[in-house]
C-alpha positions as CSV (number, residue, x, y, z in Angstrom):
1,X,69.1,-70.7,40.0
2,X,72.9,-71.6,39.3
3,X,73.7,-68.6,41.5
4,X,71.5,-70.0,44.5
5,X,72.4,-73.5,44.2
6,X,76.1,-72.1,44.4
7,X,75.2,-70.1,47.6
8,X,73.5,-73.0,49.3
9,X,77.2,-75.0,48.8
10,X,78.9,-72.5,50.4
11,X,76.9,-72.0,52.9
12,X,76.6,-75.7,53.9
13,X,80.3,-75.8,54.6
14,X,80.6,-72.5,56.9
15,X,81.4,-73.9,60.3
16,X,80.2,-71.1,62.4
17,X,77.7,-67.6,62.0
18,X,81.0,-65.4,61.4
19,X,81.6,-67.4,58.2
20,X,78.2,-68.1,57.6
21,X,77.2,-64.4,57.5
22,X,80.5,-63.4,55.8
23,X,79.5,-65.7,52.9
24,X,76.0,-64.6,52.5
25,X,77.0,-61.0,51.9
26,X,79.6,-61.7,48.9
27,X,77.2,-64.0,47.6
28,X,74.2,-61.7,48.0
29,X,76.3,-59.1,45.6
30,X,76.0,-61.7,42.5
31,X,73.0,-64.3,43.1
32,X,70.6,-60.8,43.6
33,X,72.7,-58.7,41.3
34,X,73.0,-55.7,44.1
35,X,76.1,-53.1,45.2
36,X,75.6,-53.6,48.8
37,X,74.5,-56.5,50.9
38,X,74.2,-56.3,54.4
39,X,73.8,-58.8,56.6
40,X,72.1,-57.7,59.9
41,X,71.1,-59.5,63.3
42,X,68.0,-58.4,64.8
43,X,67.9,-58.3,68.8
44,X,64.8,-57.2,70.8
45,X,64.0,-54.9,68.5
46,X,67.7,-53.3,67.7
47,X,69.4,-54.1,64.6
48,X,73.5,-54.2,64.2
49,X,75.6,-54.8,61.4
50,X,77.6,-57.8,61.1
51,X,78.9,-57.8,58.0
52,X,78.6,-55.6,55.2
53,X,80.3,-56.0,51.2
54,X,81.9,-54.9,49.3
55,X,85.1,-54.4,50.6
56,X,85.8,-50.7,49.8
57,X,85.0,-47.9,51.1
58,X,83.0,-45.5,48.6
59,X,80.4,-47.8,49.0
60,X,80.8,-48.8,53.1
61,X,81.0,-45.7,54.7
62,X,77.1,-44.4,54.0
63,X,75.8,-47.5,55.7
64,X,78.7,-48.2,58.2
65,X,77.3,-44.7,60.1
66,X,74.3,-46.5,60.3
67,X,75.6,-49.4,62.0
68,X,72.5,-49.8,64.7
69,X,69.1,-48.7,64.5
70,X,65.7,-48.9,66.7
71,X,61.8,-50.1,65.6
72,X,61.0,-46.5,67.0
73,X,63.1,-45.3,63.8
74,X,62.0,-47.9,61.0
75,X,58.7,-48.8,60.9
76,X,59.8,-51.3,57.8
77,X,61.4,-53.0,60.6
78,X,58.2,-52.7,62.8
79,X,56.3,-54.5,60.1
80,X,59.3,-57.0,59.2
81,X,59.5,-58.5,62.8
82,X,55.9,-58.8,62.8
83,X,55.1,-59.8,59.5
84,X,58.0,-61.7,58.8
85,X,57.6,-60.6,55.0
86,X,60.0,-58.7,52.7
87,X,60.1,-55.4,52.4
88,X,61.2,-52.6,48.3
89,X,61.8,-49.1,49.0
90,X,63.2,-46.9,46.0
91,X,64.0,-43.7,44.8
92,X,63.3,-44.1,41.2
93,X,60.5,-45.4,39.2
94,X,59.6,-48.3,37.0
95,X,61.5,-46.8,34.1
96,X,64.3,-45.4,36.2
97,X,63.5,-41.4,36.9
98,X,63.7,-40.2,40.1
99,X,60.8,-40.2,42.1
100,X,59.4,-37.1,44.1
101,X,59.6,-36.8,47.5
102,X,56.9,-38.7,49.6
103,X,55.9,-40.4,46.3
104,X,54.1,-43.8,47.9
105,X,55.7,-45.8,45.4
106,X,59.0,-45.5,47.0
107,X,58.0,-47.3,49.7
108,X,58.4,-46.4,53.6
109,X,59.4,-43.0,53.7
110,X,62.4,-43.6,56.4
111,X,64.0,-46.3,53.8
112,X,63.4,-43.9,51.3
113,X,65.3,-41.3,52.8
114,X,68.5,-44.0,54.2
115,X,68.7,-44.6,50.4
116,X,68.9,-40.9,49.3
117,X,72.2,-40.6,52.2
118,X,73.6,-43.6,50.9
119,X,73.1,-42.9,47.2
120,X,71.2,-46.0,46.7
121,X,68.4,-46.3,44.3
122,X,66.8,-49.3,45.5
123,X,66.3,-51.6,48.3
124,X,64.9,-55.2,49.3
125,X,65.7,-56.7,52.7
126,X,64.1,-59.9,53.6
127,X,63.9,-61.6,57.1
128,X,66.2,-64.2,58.5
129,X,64.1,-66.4,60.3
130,X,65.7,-69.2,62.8
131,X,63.6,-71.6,64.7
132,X,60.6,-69.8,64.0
133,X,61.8,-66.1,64.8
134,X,63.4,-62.8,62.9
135,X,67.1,-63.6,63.9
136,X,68.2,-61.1,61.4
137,X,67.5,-59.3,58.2
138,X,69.6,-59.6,54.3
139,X,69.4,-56.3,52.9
140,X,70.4,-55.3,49.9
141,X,70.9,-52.5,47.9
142,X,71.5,-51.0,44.0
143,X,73.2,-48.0,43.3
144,X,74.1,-47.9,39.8
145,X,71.9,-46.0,37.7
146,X,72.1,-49.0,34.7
147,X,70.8,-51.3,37.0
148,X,66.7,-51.2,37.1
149,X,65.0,-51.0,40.4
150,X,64.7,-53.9,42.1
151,X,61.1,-56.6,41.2
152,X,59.2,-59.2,42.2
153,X,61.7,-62.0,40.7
154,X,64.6,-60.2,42.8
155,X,62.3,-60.3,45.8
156,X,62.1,-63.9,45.7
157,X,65.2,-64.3,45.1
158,X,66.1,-62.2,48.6
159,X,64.0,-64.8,50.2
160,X,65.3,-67.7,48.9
161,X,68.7,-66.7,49.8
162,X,68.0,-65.3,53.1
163,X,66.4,-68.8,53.6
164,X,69.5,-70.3,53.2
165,X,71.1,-68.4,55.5
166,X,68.6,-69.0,57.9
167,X,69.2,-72.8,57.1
168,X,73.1,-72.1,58.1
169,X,72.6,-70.3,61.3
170,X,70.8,-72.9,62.5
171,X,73.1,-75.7,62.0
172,X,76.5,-74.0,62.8
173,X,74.5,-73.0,66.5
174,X,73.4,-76.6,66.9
175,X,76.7,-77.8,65.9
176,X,78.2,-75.2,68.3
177,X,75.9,-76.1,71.1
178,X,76.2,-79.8,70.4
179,X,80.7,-78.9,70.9
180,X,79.6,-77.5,74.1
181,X,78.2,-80.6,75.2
182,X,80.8,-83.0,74.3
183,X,83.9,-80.6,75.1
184,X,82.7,-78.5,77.7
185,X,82.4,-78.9,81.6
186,X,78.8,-78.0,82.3
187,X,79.4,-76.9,86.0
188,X,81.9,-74.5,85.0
189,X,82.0,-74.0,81.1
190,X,85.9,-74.6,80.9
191,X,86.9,-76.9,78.6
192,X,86.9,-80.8,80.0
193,X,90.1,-83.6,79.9
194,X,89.4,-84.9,76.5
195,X,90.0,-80.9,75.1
196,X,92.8,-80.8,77.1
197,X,94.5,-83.5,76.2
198,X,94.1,-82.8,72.6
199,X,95.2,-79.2,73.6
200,X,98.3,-80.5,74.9
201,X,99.0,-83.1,72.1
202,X,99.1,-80.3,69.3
203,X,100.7,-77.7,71.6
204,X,103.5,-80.3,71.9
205,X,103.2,-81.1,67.5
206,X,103.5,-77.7,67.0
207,X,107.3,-78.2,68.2
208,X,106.8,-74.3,70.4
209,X,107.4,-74.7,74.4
210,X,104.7,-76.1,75.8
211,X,103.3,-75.8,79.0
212,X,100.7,-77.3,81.5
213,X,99.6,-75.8,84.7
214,X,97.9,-78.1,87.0
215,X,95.7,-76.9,89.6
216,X,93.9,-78.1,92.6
217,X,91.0,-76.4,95.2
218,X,92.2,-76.3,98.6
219,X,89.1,-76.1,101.2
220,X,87.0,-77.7,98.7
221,X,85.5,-80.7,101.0
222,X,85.4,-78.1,103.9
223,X,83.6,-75.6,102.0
224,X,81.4,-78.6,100.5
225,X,81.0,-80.1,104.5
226,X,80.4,-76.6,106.1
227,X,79.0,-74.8,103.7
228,X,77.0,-77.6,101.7
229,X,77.4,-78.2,98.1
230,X,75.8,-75.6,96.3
231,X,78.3,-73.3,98.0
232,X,81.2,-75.6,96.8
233,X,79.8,-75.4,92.8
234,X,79.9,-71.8,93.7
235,X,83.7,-72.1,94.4
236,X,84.4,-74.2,91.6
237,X,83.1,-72.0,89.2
238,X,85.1,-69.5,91.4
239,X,87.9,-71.1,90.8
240,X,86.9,-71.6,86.8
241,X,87.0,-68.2,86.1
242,X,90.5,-67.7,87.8
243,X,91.8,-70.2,85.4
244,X,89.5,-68.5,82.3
245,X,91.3,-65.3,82.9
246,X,94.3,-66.6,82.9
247,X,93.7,-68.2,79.9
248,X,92.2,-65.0,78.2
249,X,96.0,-63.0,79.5
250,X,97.9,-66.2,77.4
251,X,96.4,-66.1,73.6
252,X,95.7,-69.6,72.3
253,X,95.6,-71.0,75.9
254,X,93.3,-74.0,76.4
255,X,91.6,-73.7,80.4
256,X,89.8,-77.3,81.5
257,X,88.5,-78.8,84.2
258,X,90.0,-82.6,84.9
259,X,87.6,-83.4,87.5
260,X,86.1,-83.2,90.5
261,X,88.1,-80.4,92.0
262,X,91.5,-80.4,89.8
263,X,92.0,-78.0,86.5
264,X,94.4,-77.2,84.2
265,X,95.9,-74.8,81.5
266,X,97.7,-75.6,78.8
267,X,99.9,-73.0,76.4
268,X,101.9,-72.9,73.3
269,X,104.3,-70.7,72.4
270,X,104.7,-68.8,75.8
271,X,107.8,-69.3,78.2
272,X,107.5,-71.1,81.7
273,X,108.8,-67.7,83.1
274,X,105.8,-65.9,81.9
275,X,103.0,-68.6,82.6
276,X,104.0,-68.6,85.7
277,X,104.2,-65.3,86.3
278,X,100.8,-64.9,84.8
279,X,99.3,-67.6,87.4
280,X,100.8,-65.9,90.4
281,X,99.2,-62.2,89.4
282,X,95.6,-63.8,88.4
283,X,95.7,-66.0,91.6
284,X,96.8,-63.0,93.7
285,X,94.6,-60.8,91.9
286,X,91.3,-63.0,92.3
287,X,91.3,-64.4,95.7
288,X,88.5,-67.3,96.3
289,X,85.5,-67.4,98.4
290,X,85.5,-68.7,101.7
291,X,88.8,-69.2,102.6
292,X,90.0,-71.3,100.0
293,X,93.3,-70.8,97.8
294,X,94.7,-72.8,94.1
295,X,97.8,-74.7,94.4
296,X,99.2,-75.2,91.1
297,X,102.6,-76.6,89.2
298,X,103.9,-75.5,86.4
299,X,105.9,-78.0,83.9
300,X,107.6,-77.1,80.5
301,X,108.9,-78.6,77.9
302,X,112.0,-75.9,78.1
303,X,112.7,-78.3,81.1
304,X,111.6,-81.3,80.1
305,X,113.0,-81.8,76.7
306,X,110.3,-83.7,74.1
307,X,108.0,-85.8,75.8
308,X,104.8,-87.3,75.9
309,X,101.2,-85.0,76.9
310,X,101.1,-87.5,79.9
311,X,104.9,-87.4,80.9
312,X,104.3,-83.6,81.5
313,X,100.7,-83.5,82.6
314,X,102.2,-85.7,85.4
315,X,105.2,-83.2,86.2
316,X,102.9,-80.5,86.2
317,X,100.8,-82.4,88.5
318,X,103.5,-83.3,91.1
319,X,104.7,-79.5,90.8
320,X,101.2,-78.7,91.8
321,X,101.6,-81.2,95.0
322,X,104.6,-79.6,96.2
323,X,102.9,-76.6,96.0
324,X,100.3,-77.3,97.8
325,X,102.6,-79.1,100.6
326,X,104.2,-75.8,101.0
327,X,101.0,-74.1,101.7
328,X,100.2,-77.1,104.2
329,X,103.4,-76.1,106.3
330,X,103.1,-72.8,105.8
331,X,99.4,-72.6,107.6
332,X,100.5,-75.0,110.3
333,X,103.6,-72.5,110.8
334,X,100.6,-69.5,110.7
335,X,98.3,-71.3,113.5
336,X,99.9,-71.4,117.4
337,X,99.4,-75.3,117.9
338,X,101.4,-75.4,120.5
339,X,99.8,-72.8,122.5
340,X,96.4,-75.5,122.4
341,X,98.3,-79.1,122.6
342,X,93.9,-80.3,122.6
343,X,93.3,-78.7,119.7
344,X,96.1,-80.2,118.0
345,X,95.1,-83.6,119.2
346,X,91.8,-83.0,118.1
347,X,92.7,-82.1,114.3
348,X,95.0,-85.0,114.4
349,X,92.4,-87.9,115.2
350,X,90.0,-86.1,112.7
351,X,91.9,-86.1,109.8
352,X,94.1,-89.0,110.9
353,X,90.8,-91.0,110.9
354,X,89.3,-89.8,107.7
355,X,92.6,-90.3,106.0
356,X,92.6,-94.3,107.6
357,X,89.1,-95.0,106.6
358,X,89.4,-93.7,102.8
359,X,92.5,-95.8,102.5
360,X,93.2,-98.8,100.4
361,X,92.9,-102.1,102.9
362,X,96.1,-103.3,104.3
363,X,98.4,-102.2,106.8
364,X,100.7,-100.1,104.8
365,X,98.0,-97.9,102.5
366,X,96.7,-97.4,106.1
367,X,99.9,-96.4,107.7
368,X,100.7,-94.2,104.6
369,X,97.6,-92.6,104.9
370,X,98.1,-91.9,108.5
371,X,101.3,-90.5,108.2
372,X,100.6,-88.2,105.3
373,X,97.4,-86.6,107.1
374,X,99.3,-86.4,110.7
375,X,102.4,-85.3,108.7
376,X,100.6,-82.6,106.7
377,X,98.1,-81.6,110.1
378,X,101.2,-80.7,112.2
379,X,103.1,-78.8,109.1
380,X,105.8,-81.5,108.3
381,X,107.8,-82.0,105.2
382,X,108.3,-85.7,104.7
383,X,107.1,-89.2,106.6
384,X,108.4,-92.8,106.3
385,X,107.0,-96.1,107.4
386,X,109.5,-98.8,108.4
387,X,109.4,-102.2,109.3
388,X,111.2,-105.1,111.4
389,X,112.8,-107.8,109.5
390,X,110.9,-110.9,110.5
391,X,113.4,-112.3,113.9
392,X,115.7,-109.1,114.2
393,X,115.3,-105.6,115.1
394,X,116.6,-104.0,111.9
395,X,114.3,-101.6,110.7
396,X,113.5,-101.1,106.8
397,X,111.6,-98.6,104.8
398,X,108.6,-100.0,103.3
399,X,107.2,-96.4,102.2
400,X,108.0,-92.5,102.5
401,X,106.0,-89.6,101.4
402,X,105.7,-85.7,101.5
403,X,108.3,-83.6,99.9
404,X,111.6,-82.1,101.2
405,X,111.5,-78.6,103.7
406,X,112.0,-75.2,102.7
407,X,115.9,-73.7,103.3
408,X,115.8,-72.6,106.9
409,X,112.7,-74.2,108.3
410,X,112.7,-75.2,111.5
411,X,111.3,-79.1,111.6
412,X,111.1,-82.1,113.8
413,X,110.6,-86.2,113.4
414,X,107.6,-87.5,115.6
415,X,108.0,-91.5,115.9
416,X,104.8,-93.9,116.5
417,X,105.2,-97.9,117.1
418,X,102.6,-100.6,117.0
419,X,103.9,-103.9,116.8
420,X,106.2,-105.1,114.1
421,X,105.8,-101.2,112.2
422,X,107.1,-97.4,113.4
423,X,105.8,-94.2,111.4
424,X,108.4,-91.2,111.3
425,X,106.2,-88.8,111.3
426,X,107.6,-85.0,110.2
427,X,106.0,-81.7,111.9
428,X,107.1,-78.4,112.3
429,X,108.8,-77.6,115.7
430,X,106.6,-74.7,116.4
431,X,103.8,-77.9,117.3
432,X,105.5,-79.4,120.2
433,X,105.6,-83.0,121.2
434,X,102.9,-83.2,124.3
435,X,101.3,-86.2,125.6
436,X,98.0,-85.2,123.9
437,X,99.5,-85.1,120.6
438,X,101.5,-88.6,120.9
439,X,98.6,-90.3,122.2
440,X,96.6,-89.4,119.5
441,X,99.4,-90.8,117.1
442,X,99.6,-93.8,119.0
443,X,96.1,-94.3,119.4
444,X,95.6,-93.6,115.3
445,X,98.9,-95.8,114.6
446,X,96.8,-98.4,116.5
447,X,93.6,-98.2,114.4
448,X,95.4,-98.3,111.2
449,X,97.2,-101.3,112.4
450,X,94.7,-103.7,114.1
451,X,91.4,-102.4,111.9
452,X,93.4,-103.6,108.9
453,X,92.0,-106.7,108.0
């Protein structure tokens, strides 16, 4: 009894089936007073070892060639799964002397022959049963000749004990699936902000270079528009499993999703040079459906120096906008704008428009978010919004956005007035300047202006 109330202890403070299983089998070797214990998980009829004592290995190697077997080859295992009863084979008697071949006291004639390879003497396996079916088996075994055969009281004992592990699986796969629900992202199964965050807060503890990758979905809301939204889950979990096997190619990397469509990684202990590197080959190496692409920043504490999880989550995060301002310009460059001036217009008032109406009320949010969608629609770099100082003509900056061009590139400055305000508007020279595409500026500059309440 000491023995099982000792193995129900341990057992109650394993915190997941590897140590749950682990514990069972050095236990089993005392509380049933065996040479071997197995522990084995039973799966549509297939057994597999997952752990087996004792450590050495005289006493392994017999069973270890066994590792997997069938109900076609047991029948014990036949009537285990059905029965859900325990199950004595041996190869002695009673009083210790070897038993005859095909004697029926030695039980199932297969077990009876598994313990003559693995010169065993004696056998009892009992059923681990979890929510009310055979999730495995305890099976253990006696070689020594002083020991007797295993009884009814050792029997019991098996069952008792593979109770308690029963009892153990069960809670460490609730607990597990209970984890997944608070710290996972049910869409994609990354980890969600609250992991992260912690992720970053011990990665940064651990005094080790820490980094944080933020990422963002372009083609998301066309995808989701076009395509509807299933199709856009489909892409986010696309875009999951870029960022799990990244993860999986940086050991002790934490992948999450932030939200909606941003995600991030977080690692410990692995330069900026080689995170980075890592990200370029997975995204190159796993392109995403429909069109769409990851921009993504890198930030490091080998750059930053010690600093808060939020100080670098937000470097990372502006990394990842200049990023994906680069890929802005560099598919305006791709497209021939110019050669369509209507086309242009046309992609100007549509996200000029969107960009107006999701804005913050007031004239400058609206302005801001004018110049940003015009800016990034015709492949500029940066914008600016000025004003006139009430009774002169002297203009002042009241806002500027985008981020500076690339070495080389060839760019332009579109202006806009309405009224009292002018928008310097940035767009890559390849666009052109025609009157459809300043009278769609003026005509948004207007709407953002005299809509603004």
């Amino acid at each position: 009894m000491r023995g099982l109330a000792l193995a129900a202890y341990r057992l109650d403070r394993c915190r997941d089936v590897d140590d749950v299983v682990g514990v069972a089998a050095r236990l089993g070797l005392s509380v049933v007073d065996a040479d071997v214990c197995l522990l084995v998980r039973v799966e549509q009829g297939t057994t597999r070892i997952l752990h087996l004592e004792p450590a050495d290995a005289p006493a392994r190697e017999p069973w270890v060639t066994r590792t997997t077997t069938t109900v076609d080859e047991r029948p014990a295992l036949r009537t285990l799964l059905r029965d859900r009863r325990s199950w004595v084979a041996h190869t002695v008697d009673a009083a210790g002397a070897p038993l005859a071949p095909g004697d029926p006291e030695g039980g199932d004639p297969a077990e009876v022959e598994t313990l003559r390879a693995t010169g065993s003497r004696s056998v009892v396996t009992a059923p681990v049963v979890v929510n009310d079916a055979v999730w495995g088996q305890l099976t253990l075994a006696r070689r020594d000749p002083a020991l007797p055969r295993f009884g009814e009281d050792d029997v019991a004992t098996a069952d008792v004990l593979a109770a308690l592990v029963a009892g153990a699986v069960a809670r460490v796969d609730l607990e597990r699936q209970v984890r997944h629900i608070v710290a996972d992202d049910p869409l994609t199964g990354l980890a969600n902000r609250r992991v992260a965050d912690s992720a970053a807060d011990a990665a940064l503890s651990s005094g080790q270079e820490t980094c944080i990758v933020m990422c963002d979905v372009d083609g998301l809301k066309r995808v989701n528009d076009e395509l509807g939204h299933d199709a856009g889950d489909d892409l986010l979990r696309a875009v999951a499993d870029v960022l799990r096997r990244a993860a999986d190619a940086l050991p002790g990397a934490t992948a999450a999703r932030i939200g909606g469509d941003e995600f991030c990684l977080v690692t410990a202990g692995h330069p900026r040079r080689l995170v980075a590197e890592t990200m370029a080959l997975t995204v190159s190496r796993f392109p995403l459906p429909h069109g769409a692409a990851i921009s993504y920043g890198v930030a490091s504490t080998a750059v930053t120096g010690a600093v808060h999880a939020r100080h670098l989550f937000r470097r990372a995060d502006q990394a990842q906008y200049r990023n994906k301002r680069a890929r802005a310009r560099a598919r305006a460059r791709s497209v021939p704008l110019a050669a369509d001036p209507a086309v242009t217009a046309e992609r100007l008032v549509s996200a000029g428009s969107v960009a107006i109406g999701q804005a913050q009320t007031g004239v400058v949010p609206r302005l801001c978010a004018f110049a940003a969608a015009a800016t990034e629609t015709l492949g500029g770099e940066e914008w600016t919004v000025l004003a006139r100082q009430p009774g002169s003509d002297v203009l002042g900056a009241v806002a500027r956005g985008g981020s500076p061009s690339d070495a080389g590139q060839a760019t332009t400055t579109l202006t806009v007035e309405r009224d009292d305000w002018v928008v310097e508007i940035g767009a890559a020279e390849s666009v052109g300047a025609g009157r459809q595409v300043r009278t769609a500026l003026a005509a948004l500059a207007a709407i953002a202006v005299l809509d603004a309440g």
